[in-house]
TIVO-2410 file (N, C-alpha, C; in nm, 3 decimals):
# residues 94
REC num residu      c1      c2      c3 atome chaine
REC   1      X  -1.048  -1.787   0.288     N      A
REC   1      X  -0.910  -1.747   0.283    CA      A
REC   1      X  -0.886  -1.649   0.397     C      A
REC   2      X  -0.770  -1.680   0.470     N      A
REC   2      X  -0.765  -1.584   0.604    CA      A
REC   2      X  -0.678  -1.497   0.529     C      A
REC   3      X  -0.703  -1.349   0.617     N      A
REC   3      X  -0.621  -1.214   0.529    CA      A
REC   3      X  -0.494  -1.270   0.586     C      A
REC   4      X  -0.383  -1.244   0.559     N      A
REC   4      X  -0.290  -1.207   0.616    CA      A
REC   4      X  -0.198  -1.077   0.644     C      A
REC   5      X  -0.107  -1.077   0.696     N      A
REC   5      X  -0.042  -0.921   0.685    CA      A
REC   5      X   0.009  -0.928   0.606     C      A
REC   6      X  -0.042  -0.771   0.549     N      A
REC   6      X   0.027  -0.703   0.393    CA      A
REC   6      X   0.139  -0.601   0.431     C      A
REC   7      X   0.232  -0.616   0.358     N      A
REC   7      X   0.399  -0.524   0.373    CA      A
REC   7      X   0.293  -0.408   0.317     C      A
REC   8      X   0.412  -0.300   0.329     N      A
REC   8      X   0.369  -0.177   0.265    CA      A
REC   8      X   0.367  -0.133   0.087     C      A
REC   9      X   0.434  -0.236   0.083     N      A
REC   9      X   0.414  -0.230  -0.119    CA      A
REC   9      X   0.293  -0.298  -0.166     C      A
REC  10      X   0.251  -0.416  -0.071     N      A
REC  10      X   0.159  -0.473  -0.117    CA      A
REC  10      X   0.037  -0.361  -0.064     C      A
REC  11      X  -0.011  -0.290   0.019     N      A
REC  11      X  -0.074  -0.238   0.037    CA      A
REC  11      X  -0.089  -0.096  -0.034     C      A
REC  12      X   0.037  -0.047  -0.076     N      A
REC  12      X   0.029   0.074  -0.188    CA      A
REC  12      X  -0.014   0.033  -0.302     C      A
REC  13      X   0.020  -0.100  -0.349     N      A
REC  13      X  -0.026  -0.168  -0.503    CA      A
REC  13      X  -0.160  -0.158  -0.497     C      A
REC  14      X  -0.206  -0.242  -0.410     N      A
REC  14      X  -0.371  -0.250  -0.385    CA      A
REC  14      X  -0.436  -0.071  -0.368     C      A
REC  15      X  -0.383   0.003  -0.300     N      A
REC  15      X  -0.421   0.140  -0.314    CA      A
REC  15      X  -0.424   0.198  -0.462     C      A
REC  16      X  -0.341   0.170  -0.491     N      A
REC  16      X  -0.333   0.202  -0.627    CA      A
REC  16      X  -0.424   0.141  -0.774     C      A
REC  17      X  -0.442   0.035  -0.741     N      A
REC  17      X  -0.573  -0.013  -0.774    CA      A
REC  17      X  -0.701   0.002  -0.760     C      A
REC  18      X  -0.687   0.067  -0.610     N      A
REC  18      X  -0.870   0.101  -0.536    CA      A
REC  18      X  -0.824   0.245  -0.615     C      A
REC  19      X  -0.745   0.294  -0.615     N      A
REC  19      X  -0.775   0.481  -0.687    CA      A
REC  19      X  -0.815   0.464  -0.830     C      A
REC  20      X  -0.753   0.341  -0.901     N      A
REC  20      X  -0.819   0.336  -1.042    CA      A
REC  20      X  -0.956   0.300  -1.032     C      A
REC  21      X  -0.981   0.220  -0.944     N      A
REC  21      X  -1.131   0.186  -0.955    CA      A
REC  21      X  -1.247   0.287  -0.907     C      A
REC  22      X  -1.211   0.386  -0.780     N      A
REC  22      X  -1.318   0.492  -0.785    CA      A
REC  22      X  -1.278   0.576  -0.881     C      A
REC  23      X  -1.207   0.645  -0.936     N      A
REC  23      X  -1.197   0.706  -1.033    CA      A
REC  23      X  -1.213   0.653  -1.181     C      A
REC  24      X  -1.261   0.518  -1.212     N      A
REC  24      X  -1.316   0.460  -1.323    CA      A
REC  24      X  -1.218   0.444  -1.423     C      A
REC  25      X  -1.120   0.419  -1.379     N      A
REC  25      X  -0.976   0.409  -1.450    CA      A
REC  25      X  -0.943   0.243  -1.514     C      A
REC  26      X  -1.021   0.169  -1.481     N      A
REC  26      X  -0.992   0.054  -1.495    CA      A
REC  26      X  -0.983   0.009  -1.612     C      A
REC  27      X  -0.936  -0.122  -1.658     N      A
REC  27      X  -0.791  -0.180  -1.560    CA      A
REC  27      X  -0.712  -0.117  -1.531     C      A
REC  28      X  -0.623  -0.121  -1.420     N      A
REC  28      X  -0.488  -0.104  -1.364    CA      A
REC  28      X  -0.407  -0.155  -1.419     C      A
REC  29      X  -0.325  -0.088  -1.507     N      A
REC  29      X  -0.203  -0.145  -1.549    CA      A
REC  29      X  -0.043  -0.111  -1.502     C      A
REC  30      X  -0.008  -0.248  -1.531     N      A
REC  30      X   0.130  -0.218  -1.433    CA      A
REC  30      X   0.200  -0.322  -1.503     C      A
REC  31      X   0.355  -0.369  -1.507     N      A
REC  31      X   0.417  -0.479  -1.529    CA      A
REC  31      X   0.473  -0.543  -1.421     C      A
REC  32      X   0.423  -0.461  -1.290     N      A
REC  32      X   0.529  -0.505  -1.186    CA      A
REC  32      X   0.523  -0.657  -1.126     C      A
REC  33      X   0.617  -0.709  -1.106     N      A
REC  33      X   0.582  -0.876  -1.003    CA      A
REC  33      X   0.469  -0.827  -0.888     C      A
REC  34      X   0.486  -0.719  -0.808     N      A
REC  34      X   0.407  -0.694  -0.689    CA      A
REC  34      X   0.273  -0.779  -0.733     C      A
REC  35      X   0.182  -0.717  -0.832     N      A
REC  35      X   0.084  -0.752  -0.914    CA      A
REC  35      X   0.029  -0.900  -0.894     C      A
REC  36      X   0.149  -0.943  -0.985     N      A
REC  36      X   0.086  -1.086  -1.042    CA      A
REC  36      X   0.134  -1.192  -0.845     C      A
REC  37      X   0.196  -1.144  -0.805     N      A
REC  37      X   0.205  -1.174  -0.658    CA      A
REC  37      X   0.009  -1.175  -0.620     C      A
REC  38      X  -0.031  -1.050  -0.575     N      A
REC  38      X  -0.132  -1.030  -0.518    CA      A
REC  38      X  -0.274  -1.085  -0.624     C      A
REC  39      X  -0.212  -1.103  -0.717     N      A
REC  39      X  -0.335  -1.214  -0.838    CA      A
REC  39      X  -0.338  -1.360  -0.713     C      A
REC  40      X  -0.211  -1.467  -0.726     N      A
REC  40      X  -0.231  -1.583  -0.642    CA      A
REC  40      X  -0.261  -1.549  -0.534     C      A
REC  41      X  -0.235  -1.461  -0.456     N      A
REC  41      X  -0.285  -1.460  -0.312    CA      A
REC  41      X  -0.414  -1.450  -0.335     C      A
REC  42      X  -0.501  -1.431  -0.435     N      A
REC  42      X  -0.647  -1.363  -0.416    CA      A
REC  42      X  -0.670  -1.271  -0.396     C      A
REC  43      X  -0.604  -1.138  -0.421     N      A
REC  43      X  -0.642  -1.023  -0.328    CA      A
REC  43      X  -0.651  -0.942  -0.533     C      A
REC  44      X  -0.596  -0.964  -0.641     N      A
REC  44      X  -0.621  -0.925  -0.777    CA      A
REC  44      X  -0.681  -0.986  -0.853     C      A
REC  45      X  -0.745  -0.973  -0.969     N      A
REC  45      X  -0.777  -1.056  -1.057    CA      A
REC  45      X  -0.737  -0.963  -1.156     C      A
REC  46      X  -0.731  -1.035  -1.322     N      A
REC  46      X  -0.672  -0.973  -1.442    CA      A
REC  46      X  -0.806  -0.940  -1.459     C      A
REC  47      X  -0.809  -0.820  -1.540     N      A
REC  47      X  -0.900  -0.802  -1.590    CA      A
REC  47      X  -0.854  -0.704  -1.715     C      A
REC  48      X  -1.005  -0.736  -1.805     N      A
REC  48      X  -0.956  -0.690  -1.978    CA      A
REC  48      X  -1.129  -0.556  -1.991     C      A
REC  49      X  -1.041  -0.445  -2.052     N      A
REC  49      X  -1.134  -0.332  -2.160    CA      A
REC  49      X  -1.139  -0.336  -2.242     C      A
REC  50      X  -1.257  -0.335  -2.299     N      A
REC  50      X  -1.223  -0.347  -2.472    CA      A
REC  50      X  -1.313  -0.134  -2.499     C      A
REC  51      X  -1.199  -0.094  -2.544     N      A
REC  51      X  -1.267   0.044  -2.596    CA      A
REC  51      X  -1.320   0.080  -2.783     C      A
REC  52      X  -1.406   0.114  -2.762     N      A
REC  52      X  -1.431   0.168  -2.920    CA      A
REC  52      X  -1.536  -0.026  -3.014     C      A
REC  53      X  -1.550  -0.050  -2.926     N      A
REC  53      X  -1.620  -0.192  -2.977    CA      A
REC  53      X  -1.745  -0.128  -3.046     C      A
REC  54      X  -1.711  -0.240  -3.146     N      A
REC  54      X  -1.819  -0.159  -3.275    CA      A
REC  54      X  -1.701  -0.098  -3.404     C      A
REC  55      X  -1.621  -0.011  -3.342     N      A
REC  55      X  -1.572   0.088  -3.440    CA      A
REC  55      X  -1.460  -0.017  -3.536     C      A
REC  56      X  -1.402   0.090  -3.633     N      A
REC  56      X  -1.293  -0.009  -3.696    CA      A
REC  56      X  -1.165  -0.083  -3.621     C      A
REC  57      X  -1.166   0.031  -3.527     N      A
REC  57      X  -1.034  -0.052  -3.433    CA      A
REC  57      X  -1.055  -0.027  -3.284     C      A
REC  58      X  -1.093  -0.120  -3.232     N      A
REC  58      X  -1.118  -0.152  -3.131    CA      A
REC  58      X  -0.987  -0.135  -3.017     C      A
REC  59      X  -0.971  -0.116  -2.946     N      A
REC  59      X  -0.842  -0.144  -2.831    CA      A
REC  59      X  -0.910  -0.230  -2.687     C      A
REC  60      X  -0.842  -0.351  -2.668     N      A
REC  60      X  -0.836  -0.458  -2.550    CA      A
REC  60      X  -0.688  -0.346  -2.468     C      A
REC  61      X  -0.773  -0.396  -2.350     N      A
REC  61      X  -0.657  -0.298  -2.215    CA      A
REC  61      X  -0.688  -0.406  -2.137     C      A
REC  62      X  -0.533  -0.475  -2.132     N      A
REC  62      X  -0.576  -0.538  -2.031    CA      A
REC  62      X  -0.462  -0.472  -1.873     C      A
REC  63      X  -0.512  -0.546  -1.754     N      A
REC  63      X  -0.508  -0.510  -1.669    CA      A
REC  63      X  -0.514  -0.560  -1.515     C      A
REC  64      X  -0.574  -0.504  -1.395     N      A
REC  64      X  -0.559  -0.616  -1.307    CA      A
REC  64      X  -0.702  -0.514  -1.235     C      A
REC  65      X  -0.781  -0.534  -1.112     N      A
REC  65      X  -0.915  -0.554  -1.086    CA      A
REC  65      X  -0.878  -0.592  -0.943     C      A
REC  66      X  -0.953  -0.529  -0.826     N      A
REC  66      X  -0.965  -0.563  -0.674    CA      A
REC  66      X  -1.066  -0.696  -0.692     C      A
REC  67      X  -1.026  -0.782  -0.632     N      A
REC  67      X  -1.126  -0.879  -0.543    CA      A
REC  67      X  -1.235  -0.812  -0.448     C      A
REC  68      X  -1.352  -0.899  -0.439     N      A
REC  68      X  -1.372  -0.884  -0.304    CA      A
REC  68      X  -1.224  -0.855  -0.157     C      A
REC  69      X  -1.195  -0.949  -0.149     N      A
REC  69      X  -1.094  -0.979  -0.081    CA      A
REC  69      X  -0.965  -0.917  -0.087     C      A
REC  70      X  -0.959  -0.849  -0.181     N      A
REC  70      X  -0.857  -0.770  -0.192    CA      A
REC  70      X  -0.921  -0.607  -0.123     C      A
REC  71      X  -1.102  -0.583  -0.195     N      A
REC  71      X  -1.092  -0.471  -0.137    CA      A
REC  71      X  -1.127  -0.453  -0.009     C      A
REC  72      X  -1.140  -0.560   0.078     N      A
REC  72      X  -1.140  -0.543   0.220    CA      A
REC  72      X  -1.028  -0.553   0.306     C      A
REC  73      X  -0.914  -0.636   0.229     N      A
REC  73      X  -0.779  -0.600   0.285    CA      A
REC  73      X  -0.712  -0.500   0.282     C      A
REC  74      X  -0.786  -0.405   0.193     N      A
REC  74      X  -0.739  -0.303   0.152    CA      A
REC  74      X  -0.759  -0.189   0.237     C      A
REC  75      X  -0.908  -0.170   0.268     N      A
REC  75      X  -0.970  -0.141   0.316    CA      A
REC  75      X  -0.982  -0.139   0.474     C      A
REC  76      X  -0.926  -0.306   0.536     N      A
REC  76      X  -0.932  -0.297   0.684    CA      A
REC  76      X  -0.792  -0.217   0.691     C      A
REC  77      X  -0.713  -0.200   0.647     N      A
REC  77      X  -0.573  -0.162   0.651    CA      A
REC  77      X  -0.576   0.006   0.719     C      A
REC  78      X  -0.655   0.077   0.619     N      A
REC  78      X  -0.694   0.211   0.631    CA      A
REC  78      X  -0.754   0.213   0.809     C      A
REC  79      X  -0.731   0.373   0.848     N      A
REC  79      X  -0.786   0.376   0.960    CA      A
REC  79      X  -0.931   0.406   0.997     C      A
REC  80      X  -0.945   0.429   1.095     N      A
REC  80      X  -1.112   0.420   1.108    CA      A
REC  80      X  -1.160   0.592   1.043     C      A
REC  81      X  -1.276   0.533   0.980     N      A
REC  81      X  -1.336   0.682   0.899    CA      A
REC  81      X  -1.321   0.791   0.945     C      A
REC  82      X  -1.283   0.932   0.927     N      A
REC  82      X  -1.305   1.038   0.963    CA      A
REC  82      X  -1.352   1.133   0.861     C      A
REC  83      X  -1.493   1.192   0.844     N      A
REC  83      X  -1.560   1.270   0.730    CA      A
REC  83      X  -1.492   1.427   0.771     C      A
REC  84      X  -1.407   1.401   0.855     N      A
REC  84      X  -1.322   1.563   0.802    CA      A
REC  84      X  -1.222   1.519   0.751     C      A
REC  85      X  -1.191   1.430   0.736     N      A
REC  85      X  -1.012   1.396   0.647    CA      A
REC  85      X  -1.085   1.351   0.520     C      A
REC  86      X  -0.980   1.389   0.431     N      A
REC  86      X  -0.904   1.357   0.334    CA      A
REC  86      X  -0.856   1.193   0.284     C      A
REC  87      X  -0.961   1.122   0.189     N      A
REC  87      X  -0.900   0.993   0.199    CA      A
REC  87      X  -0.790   1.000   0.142     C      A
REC  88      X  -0.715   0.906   0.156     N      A
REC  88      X  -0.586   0.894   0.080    CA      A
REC  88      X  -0.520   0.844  -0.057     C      A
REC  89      X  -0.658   0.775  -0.068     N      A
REC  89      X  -0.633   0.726  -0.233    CA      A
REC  89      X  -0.679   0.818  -0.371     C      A
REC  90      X  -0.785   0.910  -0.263     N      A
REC  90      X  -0.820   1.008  -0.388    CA      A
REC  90      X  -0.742   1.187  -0.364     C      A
REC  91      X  -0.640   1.145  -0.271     N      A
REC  91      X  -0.571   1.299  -0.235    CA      A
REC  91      X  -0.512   1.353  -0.355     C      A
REC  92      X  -0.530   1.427  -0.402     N      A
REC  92      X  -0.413   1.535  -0.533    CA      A
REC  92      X  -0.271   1.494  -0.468     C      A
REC  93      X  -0.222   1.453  -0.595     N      A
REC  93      X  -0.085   1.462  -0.579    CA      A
REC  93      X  -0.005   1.352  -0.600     C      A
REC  94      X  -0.116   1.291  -0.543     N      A
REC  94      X  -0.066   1.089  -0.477    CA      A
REC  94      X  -0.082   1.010  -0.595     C      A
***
């Protein structure tokens, strides 16, 4: 699948997804179209939590999950590394 160019929503969505995933937040939940957009392109997949398994009540979270391919589009997007900056997906605030 060749990347193509991502607008700037599609690339904040996907950011917003890579911040749930280093921060162990996953799934990403959202209702937005952006989403289920970047599911067919390949760049999301759904993905499901199940919390408290075992216990009396369990909770399913479902959600959405980087691709490969999503997290390198994501990823080439960003600029080239600098270990004195500040990444941007894990900045306070954002």
């Amino acid at each position: 699948m060749a990347i193509s160019r991502l607008t700037k929503k599609q690339i904040q969505a996907l950011e917003n997804v890579f911040a749930a995933e280093i921060t162990d937040r996953l799934p990403f939940q959202s209702k937005a179209r952006i989403y289920a957009g970047l599911v067919e392109a390949g760049y999301l997949q759904p993905d499901t939590r199940t919390f408290g398994l075992g216990e009396r009540f369990p909770v399913t979270v479902y959600g959405y999950a980087l691709t490969h391919a999503g997290r390198y589009a994501y990823c080439a997007q960003c600029p080239a590394w600098d270990e004195t900056a500040e990444s941007p997906a894990v900045r306070p605030g954002s």
